[in-house]
mmJSON file of the N, C-alpha and C atoms, coordinates in Angstrom:
{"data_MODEL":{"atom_site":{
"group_PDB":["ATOM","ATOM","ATOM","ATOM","ATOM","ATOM","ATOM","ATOM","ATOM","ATOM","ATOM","ATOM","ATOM","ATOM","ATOM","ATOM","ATOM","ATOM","ATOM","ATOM","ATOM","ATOM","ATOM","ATOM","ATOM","ATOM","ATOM","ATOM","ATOM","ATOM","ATOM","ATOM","ATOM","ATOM","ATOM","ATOM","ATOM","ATOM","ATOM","ATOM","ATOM","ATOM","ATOM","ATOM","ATOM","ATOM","ATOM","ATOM","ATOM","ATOM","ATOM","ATOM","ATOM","ATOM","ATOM","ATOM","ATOM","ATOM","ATOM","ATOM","ATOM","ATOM","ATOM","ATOM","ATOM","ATOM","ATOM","ATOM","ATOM","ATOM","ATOM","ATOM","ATOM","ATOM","ATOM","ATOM","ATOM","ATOM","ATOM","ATOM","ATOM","ATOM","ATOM","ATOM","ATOM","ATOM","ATOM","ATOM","ATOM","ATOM","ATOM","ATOM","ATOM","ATOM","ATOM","ATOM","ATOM","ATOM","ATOM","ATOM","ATOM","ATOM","ATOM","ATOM","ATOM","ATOM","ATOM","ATOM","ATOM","ATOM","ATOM","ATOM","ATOM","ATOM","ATOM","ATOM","ATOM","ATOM","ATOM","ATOM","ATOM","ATOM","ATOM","ATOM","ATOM","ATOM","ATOM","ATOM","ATOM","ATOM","ATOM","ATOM","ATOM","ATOM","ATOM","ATOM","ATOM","ATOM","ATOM","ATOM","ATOM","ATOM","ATOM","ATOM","ATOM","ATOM","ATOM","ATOM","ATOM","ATOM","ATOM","ATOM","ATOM","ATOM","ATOM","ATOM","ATOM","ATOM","ATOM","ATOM","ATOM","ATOM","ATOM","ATOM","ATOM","ATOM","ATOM","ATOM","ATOM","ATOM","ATOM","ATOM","ATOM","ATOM","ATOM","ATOM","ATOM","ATOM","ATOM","ATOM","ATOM","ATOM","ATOM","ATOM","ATOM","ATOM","ATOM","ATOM","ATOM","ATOM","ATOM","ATOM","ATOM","ATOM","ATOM","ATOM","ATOM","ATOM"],
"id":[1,2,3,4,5,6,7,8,9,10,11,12,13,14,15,16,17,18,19,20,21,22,23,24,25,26,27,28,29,30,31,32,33,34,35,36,37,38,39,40,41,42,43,44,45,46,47,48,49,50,51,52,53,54,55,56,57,58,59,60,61,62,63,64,65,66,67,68,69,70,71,72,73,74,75,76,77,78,79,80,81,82,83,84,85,86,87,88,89,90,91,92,93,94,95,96,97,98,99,100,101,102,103,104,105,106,107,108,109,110,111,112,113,114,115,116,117,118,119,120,121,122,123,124,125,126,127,128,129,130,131,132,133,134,135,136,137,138,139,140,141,142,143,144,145,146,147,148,149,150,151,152,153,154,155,156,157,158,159,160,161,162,163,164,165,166,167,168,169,170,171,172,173,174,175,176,177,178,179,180,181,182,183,184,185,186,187,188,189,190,191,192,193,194,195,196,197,198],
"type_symbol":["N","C","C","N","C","C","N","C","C","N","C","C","N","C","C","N","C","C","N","C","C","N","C","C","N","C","C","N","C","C","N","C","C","N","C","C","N","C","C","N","C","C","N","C","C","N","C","C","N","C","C","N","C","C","N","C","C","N","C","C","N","C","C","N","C","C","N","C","C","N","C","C","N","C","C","N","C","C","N","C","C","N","C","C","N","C","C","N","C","C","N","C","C","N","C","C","N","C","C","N","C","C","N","C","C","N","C","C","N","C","C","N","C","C","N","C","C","N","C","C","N","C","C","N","C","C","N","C","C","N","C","C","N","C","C","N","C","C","N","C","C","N","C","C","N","C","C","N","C","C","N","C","C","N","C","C","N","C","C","N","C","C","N","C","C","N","C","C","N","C","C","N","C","C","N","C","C","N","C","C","N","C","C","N","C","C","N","C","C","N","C","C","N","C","C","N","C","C"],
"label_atom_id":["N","CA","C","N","CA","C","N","CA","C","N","CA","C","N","CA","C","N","CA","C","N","CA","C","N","CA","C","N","CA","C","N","CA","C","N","CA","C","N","CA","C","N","CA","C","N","CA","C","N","CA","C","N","CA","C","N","CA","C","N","CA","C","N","CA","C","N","CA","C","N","CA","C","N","CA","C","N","CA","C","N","CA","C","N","CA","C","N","CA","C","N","CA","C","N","CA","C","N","CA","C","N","CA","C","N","CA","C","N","CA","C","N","CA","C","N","CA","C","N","CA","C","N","CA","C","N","CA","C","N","CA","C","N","CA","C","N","CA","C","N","CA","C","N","CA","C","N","CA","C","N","CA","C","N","CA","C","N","CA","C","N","CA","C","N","CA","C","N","CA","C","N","CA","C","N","CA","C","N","CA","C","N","CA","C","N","CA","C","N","CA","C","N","CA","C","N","CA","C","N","CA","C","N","CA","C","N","CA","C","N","CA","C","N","CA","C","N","CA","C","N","CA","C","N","CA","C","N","CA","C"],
"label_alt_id":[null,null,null,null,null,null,null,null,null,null,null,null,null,null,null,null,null,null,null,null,null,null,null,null,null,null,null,null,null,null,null,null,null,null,null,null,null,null,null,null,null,null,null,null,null,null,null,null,null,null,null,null,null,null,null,null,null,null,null,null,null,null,null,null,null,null,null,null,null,null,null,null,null,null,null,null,null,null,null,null,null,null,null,null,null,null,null,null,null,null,null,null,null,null,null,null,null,null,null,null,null,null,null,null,null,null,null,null,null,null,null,null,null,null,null,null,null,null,null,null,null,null,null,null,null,null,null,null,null,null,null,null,null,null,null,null,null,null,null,null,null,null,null,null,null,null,null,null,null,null,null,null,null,null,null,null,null,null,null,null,null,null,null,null,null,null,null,null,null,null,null,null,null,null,null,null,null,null,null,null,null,null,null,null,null,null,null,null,null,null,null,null,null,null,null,null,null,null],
"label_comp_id":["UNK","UNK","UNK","UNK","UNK","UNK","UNK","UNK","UNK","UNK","UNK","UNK","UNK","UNK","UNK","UNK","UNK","UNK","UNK","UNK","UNK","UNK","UNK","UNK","UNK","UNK","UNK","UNK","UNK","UNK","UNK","UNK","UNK","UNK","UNK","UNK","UNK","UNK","UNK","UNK","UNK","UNK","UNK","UNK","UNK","UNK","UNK","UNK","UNK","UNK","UNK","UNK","UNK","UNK","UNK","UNK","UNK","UNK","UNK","UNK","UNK","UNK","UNK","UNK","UNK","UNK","UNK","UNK","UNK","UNK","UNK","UNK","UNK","UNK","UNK","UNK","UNK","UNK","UNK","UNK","UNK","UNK","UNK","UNK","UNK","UNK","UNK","UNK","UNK","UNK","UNK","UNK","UNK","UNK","UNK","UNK","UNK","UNK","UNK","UNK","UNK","UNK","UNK","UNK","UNK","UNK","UNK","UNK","UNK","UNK","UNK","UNK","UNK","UNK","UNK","UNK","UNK","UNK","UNK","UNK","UNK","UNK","UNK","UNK","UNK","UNK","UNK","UNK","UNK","UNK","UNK","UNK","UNK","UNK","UNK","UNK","UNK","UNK","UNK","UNK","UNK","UNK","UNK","UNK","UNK","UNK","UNK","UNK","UNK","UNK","UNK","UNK","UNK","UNK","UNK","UNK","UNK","UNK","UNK","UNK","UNK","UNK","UNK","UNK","UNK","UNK","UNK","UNK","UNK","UNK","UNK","UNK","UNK","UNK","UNK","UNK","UNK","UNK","UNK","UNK","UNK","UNK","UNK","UNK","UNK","UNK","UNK","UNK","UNK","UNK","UNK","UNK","UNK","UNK","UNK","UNK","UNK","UNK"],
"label_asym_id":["A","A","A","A","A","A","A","A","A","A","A","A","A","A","A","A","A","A","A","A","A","A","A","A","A","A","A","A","A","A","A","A","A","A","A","A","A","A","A","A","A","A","A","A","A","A","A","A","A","A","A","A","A","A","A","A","A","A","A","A","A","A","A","A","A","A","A","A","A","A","A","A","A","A","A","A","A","A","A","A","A","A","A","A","A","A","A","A","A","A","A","A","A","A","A","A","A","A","A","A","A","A","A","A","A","A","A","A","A","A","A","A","A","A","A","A","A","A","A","A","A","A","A","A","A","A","A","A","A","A","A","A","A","A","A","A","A","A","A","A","A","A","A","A","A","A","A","A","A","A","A","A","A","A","A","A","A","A","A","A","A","A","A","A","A","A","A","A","A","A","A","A","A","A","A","A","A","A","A","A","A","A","A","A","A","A","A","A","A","A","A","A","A","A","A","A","A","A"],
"label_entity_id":["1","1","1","1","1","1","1","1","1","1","1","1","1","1","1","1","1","1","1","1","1","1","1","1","1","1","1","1","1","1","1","1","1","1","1","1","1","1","1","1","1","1","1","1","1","1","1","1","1","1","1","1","1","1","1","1","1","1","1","1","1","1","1","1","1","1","1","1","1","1","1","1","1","1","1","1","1","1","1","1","1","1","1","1","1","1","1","1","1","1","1","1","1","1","1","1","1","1","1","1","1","1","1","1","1","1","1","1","1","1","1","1","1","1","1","1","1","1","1","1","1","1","1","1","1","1","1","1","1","1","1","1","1","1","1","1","1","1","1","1","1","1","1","1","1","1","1","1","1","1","1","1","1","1","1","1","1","1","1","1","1","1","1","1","1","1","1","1","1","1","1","1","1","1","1","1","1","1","1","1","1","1","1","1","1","1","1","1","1","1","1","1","1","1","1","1","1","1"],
"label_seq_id":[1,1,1,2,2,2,3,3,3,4,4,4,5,5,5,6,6,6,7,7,7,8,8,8,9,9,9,10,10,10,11,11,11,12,12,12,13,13,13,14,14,14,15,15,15,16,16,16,17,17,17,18,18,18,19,19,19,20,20,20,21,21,21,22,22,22,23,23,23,24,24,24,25,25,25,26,26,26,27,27,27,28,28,28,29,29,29,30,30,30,31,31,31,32,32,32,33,33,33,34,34,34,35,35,35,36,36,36,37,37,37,38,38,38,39,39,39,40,40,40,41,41,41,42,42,42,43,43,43,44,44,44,45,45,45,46,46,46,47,47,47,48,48,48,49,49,49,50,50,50,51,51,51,52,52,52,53,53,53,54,54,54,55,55,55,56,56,56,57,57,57,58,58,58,59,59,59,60,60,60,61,61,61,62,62,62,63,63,63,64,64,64,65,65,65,66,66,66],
"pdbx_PDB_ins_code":[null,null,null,null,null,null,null,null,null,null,null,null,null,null,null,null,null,null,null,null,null,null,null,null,null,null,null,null,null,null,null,null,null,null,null,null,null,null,null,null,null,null,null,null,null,null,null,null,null,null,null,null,null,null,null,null,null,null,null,null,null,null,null,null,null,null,null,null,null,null,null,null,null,null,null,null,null,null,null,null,null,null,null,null,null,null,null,null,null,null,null,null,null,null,null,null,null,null,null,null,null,null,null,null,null,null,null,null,null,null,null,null,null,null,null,null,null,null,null,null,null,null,null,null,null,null,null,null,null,null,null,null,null,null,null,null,null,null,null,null,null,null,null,null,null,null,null,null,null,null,null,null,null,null,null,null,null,null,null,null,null,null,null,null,null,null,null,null,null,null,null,null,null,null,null,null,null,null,null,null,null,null,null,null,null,null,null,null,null,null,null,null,null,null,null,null,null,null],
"Cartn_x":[-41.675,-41.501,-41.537,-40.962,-41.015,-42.191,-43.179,-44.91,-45.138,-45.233,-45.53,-45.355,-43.963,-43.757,-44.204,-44.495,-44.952,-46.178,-47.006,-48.395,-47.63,-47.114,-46.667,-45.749,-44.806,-44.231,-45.477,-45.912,-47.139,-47.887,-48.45,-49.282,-48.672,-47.221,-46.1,-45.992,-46.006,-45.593,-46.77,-48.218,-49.44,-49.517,-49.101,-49.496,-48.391,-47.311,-46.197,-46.846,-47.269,-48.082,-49.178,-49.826,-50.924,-50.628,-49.656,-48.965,-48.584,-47.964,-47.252,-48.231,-49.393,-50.694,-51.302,-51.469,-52.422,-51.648,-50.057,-49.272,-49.577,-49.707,-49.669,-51.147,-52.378,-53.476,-53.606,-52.797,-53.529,-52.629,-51.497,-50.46,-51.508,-52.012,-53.12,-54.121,-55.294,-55.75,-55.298,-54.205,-53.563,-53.657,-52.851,-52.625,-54.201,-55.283,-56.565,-56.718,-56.715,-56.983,-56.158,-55.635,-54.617,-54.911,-55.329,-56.064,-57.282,-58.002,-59.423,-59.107,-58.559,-58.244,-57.783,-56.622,-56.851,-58.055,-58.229,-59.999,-61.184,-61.075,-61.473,-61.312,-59.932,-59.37,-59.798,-59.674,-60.169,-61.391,-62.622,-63.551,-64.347,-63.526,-63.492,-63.139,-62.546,-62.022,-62.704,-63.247,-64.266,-65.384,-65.645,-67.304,-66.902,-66.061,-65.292,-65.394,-64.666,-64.993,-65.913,-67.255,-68.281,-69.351,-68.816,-69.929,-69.246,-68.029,-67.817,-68.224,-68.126,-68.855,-69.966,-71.066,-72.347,-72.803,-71.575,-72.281,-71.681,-70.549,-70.585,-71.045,-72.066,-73.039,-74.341,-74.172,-75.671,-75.519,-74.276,-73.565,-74.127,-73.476,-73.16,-74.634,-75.893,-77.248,-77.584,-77.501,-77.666,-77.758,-76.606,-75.968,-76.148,-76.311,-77.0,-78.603,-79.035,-80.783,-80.827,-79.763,-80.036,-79.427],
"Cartn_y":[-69.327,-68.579,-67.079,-66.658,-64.923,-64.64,-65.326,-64.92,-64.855,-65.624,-65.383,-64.45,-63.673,-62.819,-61.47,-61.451,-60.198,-59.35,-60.51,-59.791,-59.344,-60.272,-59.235,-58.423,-58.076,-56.834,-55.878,-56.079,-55.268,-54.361,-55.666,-55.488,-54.69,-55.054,-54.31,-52.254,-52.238,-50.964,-50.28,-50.918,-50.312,-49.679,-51.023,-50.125,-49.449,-49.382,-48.407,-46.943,-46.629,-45.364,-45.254,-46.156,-45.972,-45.685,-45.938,-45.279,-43.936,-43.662,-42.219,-41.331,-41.858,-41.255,-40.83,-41.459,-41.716,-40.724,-40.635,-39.951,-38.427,-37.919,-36.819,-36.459,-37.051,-36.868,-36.389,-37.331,-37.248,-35.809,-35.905,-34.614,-33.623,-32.978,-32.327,-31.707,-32.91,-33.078,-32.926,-33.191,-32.505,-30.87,-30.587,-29.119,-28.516,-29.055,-28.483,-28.223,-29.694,-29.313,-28.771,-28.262,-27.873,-26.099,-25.763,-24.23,-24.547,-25.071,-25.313,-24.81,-26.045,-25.281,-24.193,-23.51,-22.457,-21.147,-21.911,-21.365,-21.11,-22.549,-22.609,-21.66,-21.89,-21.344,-20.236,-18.657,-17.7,-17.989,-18.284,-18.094,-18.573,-19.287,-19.823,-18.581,-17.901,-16.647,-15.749,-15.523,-13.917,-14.674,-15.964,-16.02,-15.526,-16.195,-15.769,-14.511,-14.053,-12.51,-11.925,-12.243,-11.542,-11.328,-12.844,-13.424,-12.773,-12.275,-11.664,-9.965,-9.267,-8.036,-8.127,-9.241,-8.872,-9.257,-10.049,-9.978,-8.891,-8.354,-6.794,-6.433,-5.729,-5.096,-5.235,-6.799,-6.838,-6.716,-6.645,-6.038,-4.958,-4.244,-2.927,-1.905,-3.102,-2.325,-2.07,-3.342,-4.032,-3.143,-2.559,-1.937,-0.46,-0.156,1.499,1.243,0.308,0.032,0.56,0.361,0.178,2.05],
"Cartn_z":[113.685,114.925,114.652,113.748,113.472,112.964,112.425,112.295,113.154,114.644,115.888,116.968,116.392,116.558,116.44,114.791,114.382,115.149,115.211,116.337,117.63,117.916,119.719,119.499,118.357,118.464,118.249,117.095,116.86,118.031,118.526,119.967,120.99,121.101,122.034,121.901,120.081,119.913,119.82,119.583,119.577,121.56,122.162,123.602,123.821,123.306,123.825,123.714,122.121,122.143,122.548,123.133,124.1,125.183,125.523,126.935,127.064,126.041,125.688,125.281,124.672,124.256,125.721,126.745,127.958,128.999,129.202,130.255,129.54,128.204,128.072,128.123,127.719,127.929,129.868,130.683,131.803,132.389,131.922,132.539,132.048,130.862,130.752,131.272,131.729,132.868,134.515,134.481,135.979,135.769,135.011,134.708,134.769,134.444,134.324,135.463,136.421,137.992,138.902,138.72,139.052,138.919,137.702,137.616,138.295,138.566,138.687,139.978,140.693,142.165,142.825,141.994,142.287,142.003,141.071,140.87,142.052,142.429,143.426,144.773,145.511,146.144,146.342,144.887,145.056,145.706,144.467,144.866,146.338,147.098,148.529,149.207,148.965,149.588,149.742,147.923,147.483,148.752,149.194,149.525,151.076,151.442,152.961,152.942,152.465,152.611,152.732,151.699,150.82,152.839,153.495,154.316,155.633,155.998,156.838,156.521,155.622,155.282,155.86,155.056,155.695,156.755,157.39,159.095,159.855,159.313,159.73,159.554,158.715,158.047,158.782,159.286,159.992,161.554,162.028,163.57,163.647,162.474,162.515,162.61,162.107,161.9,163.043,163.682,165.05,166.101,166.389,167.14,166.944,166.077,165.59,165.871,166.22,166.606,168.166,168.881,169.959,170.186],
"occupancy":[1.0,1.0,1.0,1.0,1.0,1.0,1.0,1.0,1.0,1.0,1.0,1.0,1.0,1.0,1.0,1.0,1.0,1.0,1.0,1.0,1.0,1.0,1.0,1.0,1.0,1.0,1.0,1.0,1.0,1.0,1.0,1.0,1.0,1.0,1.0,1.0,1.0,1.0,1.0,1.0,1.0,1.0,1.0,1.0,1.0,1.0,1.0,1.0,1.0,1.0,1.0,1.0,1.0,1.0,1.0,1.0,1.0,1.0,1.0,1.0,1.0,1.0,1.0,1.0,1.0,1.0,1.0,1.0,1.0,1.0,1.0,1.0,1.0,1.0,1.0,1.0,1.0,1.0,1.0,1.0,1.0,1.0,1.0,1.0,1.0,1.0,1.0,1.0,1.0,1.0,1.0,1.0,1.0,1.0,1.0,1.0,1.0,1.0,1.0,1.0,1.0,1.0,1.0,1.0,1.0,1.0,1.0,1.0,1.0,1.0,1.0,1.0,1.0,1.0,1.0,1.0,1.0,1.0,1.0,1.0,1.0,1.0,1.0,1.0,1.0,1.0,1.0,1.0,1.0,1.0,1.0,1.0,1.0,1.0,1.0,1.0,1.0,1.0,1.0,1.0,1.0,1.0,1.0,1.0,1.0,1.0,1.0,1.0,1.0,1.0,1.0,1.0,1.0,1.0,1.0,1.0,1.0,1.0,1.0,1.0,1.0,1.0,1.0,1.0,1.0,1.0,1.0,1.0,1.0,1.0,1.0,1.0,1.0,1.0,1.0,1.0,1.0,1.0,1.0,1.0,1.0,1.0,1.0,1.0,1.0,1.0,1.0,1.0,1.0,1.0,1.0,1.0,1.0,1.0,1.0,1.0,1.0,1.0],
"B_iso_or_equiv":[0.0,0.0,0.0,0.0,0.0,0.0,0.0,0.0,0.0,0.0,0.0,0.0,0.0,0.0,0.0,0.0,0.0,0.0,0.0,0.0,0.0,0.0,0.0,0.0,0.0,0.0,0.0,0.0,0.0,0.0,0.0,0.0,0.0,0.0,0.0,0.0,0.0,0.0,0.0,0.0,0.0,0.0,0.0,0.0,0.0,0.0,0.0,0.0,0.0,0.0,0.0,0.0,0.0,0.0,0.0,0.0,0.0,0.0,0.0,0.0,0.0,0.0,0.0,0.0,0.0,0.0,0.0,0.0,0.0,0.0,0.0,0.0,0.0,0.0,0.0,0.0,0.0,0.0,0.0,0.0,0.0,0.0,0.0,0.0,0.0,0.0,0.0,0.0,0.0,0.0,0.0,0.0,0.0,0.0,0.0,0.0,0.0,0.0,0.0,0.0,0.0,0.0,0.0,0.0,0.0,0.0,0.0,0.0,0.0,0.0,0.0,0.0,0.0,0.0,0.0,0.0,0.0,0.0,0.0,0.0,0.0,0.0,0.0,0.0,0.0,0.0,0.0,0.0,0.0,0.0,0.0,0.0,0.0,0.0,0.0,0.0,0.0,0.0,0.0,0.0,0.0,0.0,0.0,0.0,0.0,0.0,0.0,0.0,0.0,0.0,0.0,0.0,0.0,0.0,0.0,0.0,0.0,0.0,0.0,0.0,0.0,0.0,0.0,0.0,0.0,0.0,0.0,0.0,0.0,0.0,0.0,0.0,0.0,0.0,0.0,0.0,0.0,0.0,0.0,0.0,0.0,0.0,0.0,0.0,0.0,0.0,0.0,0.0,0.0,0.0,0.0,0.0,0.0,0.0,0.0,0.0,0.0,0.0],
"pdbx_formal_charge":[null,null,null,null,null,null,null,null,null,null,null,null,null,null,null,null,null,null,null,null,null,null,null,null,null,null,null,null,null,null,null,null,null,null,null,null,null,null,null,null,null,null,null,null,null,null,null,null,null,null,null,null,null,null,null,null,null,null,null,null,null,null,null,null,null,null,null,null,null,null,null,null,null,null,null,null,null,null,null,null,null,null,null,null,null,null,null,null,null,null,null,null,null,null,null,null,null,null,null,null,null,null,null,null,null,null,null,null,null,null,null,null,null,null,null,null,null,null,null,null,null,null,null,null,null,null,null,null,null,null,null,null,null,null,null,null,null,null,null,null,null,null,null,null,null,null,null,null,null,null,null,null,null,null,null,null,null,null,null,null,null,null,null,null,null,null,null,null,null,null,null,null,null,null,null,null,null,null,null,null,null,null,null,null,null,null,null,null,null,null,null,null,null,null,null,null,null,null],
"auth_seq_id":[1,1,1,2,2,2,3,3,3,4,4,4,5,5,5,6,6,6,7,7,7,8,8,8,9,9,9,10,10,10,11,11,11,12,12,12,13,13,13,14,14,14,15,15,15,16,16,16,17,17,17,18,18,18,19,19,19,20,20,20,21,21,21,22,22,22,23,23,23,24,24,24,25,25,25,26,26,26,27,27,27,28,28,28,29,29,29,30,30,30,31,31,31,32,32,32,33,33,33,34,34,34,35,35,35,36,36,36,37,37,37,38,38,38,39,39,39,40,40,40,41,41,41,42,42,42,43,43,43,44,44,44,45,45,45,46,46,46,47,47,47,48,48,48,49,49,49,50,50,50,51,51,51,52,52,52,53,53,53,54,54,54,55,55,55,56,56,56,57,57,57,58,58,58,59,59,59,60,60,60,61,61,61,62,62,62,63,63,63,64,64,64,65,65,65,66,66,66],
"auth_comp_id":["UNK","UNK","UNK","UNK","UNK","UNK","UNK","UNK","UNK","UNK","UNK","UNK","UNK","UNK","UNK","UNK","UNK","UNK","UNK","UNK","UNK","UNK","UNK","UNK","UNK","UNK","UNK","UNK","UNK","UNK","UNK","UNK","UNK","UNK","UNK","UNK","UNK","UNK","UNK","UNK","UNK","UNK","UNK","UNK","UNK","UNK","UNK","UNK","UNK","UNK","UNK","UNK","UNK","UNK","UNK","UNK","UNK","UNK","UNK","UNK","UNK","UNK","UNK","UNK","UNK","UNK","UNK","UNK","UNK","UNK","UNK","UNK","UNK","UNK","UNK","UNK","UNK","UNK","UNK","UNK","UNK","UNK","UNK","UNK","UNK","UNK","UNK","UNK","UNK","UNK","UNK","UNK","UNK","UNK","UNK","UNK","UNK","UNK","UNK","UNK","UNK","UNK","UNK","UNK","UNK","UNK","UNK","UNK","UNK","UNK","UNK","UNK","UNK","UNK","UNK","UNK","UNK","UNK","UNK","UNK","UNK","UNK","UNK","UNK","UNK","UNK","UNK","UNK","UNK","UNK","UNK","UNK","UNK","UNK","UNK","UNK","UNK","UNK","UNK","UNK","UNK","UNK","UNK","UNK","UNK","UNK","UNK","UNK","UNK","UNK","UNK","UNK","UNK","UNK","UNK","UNK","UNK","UNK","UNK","UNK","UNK","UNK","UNK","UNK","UNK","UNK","UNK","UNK","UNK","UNK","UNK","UNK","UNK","UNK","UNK","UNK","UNK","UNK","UNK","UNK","UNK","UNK","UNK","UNK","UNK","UNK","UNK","UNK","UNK","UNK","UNK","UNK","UNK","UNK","UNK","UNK","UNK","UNK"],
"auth_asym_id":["A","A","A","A","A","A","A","A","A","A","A","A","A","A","A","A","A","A","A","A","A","A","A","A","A","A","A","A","A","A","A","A","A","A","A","A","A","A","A","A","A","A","A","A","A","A","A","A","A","A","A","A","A","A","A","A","A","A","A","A","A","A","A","A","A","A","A","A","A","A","A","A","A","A","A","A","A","A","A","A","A","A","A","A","A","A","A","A","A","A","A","A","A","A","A","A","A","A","A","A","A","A","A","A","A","A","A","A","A","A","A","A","A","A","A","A","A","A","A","A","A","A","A","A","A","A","A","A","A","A","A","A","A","A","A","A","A","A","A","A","A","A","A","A","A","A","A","A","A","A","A","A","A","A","A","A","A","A","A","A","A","A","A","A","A","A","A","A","A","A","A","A","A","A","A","A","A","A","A","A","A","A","A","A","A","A","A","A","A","A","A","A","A","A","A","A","A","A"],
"auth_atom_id":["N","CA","C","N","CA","C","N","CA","C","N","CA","C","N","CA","C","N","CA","C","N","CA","C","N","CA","C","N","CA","C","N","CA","C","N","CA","C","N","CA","C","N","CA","C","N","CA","C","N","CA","C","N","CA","C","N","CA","C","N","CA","C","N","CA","C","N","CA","C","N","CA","C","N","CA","C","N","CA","C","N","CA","C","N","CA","C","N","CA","C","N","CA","C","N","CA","C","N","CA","C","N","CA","C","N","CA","C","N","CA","C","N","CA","C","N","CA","C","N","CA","C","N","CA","C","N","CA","C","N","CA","C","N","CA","C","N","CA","C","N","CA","C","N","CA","C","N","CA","C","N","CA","C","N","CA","C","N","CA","C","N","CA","C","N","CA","C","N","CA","C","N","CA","C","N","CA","C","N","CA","C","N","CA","C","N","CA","C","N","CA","C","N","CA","C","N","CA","C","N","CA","C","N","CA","C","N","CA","C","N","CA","C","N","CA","C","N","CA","C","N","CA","C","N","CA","C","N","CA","C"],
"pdbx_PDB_model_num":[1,1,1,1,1,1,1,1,1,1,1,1,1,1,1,1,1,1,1,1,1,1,1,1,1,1,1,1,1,1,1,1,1,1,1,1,1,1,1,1,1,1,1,1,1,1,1,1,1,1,1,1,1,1,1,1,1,1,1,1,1,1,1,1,1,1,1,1,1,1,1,1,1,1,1,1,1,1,1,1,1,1,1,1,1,1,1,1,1,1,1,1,1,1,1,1,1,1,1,1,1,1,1,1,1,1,1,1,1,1,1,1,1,1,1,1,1,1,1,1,1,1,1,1,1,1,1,1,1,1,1,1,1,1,1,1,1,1,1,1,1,1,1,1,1,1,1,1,1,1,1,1,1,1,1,1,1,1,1,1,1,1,1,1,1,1,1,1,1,1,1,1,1,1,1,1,1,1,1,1,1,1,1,1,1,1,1,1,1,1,1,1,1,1,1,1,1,1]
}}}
């Protein structure tokens, strides 16, 4: 009975650190996306912005035409 054993403790403590291996790998990966998005975010902003300038810009031609 304790040979039978040995593999599933085995097996048991191999996935224990596969677990503990996998939660810190993915916490990682959160933290990545997590900058990314605010990455994002800005650059969602700089374009917002960038695209209200130049339709002022193209108001503003507009309106000096006339």
């Amino acid at each position: 009975m304790t040979l039978a054993m040995e593999p599933v403790m085995k097996t048991q403590m191999e996935l224990e650190a596969h677990e503990k291996e996998c939660a810190i790998r993915y916490a990682s990966v959160q933290e990545k996306l997590e900058a990314l998005d605010k990455r994002m975010w800005r650059l969602e902003a700089m374009i917002m912005g960038s695209t209200v300038m130049v339709v002022a810009m193209v108001v503003t031609v507009f309106m000096g035409m006339n």
